[in-house]
C-alpha positions as protocol buffer text, in pm:
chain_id: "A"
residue {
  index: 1
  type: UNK
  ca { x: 0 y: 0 z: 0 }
}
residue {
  index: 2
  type: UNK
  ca { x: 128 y: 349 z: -88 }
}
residue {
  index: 3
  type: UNK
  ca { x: 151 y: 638 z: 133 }
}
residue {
  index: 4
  type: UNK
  ca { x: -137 y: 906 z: 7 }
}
residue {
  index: 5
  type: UNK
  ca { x: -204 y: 1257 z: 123 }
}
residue {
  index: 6
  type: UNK
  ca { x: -455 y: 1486 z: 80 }
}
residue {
  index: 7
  type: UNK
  ca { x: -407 y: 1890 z: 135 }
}
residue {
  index: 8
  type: UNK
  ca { x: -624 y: 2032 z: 427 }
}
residue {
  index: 9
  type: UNK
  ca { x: -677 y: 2434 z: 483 }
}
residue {
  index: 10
  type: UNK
  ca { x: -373 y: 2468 z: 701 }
}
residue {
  index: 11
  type: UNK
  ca { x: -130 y: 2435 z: 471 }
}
residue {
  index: 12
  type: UNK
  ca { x: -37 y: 2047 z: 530 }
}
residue {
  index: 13
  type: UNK
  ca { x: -136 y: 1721 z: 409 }
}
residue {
  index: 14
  type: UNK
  ca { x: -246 y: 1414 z: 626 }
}
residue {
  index: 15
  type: UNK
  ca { x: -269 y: 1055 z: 498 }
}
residue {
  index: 16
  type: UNK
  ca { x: -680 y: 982 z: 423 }
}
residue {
  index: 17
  type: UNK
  ca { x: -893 y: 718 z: 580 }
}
residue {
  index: 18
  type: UNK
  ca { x: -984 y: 594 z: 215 }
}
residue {
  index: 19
  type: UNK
  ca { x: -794 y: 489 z: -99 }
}
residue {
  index: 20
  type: UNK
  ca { x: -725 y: 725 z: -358 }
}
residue {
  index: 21
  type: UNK
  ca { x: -721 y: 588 z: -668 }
}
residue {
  index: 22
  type: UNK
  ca { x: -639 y: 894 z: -891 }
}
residue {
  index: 23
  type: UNK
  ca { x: -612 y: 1279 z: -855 }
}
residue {
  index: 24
  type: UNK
  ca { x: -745 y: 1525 z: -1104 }
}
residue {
  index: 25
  type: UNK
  ca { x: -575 y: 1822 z: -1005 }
}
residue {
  index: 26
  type: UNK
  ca { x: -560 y: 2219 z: -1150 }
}
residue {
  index: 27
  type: UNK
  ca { x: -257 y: 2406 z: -1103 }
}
residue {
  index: 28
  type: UNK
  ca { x: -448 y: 2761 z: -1070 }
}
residue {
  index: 29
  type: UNK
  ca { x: -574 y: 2668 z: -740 }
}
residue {
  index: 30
  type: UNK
  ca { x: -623 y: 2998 z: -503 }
}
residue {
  index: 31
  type: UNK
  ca { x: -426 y: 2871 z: -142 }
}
residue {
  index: 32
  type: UNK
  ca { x: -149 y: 2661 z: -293 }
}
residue {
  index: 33
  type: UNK
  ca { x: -104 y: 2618 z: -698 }
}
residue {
  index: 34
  type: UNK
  ca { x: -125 y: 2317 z: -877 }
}
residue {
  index: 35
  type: UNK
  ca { x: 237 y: 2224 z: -904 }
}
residue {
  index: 36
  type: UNK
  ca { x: 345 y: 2260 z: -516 }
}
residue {
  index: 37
  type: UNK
  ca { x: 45 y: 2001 z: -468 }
}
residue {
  index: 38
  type: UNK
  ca { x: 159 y: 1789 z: -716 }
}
residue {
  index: 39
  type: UNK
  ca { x: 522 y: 1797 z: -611 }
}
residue {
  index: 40
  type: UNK
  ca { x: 458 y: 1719 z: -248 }
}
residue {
  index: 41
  type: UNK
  ca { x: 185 y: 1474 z: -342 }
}
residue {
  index: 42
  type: UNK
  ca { x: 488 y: 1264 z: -555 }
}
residue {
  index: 43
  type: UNK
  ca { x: 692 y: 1300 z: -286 }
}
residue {
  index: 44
  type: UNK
  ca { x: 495 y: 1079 z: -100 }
}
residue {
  index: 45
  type: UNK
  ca { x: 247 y: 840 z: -357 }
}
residue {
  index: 46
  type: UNK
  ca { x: 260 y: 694 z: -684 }
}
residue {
  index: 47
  type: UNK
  ca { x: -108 y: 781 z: -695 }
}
residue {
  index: 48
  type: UNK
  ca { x: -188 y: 850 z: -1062 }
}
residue {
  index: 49
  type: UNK
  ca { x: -217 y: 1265 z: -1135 }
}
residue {
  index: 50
  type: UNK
  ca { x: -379 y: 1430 z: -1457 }
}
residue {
  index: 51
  type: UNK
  ca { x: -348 y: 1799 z: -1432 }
}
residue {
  index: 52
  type: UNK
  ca { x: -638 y: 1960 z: -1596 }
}
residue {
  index: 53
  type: UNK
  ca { x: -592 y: 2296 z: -1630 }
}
residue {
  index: 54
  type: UNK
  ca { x: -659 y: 2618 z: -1860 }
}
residue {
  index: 55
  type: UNK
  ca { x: -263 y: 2645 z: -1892 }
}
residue {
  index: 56
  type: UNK
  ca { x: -188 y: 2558 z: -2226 }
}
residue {
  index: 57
  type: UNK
  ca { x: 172 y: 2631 z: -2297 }
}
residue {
  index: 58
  type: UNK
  ca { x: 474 y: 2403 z: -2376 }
}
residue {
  index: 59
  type: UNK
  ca { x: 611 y: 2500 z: -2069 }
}
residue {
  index: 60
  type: UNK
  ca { x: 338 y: 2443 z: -1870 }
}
residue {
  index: 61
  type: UNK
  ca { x: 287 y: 2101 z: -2005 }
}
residue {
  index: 62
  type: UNK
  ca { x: 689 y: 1999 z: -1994 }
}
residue {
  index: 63
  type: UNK
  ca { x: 672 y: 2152 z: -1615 }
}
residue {
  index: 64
  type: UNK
  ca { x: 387 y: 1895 z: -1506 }
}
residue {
  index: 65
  type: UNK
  ca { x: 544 y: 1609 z: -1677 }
}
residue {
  index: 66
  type: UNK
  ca { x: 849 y: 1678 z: -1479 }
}
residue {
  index: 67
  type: UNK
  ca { x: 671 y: 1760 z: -1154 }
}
residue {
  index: 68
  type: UNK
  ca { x: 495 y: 1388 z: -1162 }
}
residue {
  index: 69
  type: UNK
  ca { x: 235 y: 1432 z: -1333 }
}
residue {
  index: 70
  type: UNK
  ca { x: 126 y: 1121 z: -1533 }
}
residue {
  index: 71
  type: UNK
  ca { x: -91 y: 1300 z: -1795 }
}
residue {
  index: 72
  type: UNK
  ca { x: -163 y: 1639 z: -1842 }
}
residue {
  index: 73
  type: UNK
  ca { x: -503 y: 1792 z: -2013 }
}
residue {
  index: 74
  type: UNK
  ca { x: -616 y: 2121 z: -2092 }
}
residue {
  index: 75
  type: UNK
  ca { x: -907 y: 2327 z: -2088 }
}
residue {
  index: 76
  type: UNK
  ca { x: -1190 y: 2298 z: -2281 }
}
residue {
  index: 77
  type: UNK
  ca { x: -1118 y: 1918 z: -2348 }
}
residue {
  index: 78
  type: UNK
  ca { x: -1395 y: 1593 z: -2412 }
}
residue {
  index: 79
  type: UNK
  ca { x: -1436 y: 1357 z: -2175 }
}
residue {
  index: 80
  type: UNK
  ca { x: -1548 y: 1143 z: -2371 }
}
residue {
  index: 81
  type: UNK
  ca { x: -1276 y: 1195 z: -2592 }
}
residue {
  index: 82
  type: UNK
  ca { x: -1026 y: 1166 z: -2365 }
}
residue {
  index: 83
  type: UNK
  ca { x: -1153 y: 856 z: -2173 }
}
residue {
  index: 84
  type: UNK
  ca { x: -1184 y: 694 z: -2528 }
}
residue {
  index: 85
  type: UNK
  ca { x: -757 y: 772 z: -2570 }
}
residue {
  index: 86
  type: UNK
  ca { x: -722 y: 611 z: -2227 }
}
residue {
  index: 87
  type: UNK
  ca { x: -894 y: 260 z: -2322 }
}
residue {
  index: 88
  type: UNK
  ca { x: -1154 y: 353 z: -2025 }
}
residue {
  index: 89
  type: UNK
  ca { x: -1454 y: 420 z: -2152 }
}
């Protein structure tokens, strides 16, 4: 069993009483962005992460990837779509 974490109001993260089984996570987040989350979260969990975000540039993208992040999606996207890509749906 991994270690998980989840990020509470105070600034810290606590391991859950439940199983996470993926995080969807934005970056423009208005406590604590997107990347410091993702960064501590992969310093603890191999927890799957998609960033979904309105932050569309190269940079942005490359930055996620080497943050952790195991896919990275922007905004406006398909679900549908993008489930289909993933064998999922």
């Amino acid at each position: 069993m991994n270690e998980q974490c989840i990020y509470n109001e105070r600034n810290s993260f606590y391991p859950p009483s439940f199983t996470i089984d993926l995080i969807i996570l934005d970056i423009m987040m208005p406590k604590l962005d997107g990347w410091s989350v993702c960064k501590r979260i992969r310093e603890k969990s191999v927890v799957p992460i998609i960033i979904l975000t309105a932050r569309s540039d190269e940079e942005d993208t490359l930055l996620g990837f080497e943050l952790g992040a195991d896919d990275y999606v922007t905004k406006p996207y398909s679900p549908r779509v993008y489930w289909q890509g993933q064998n999922v749906y």
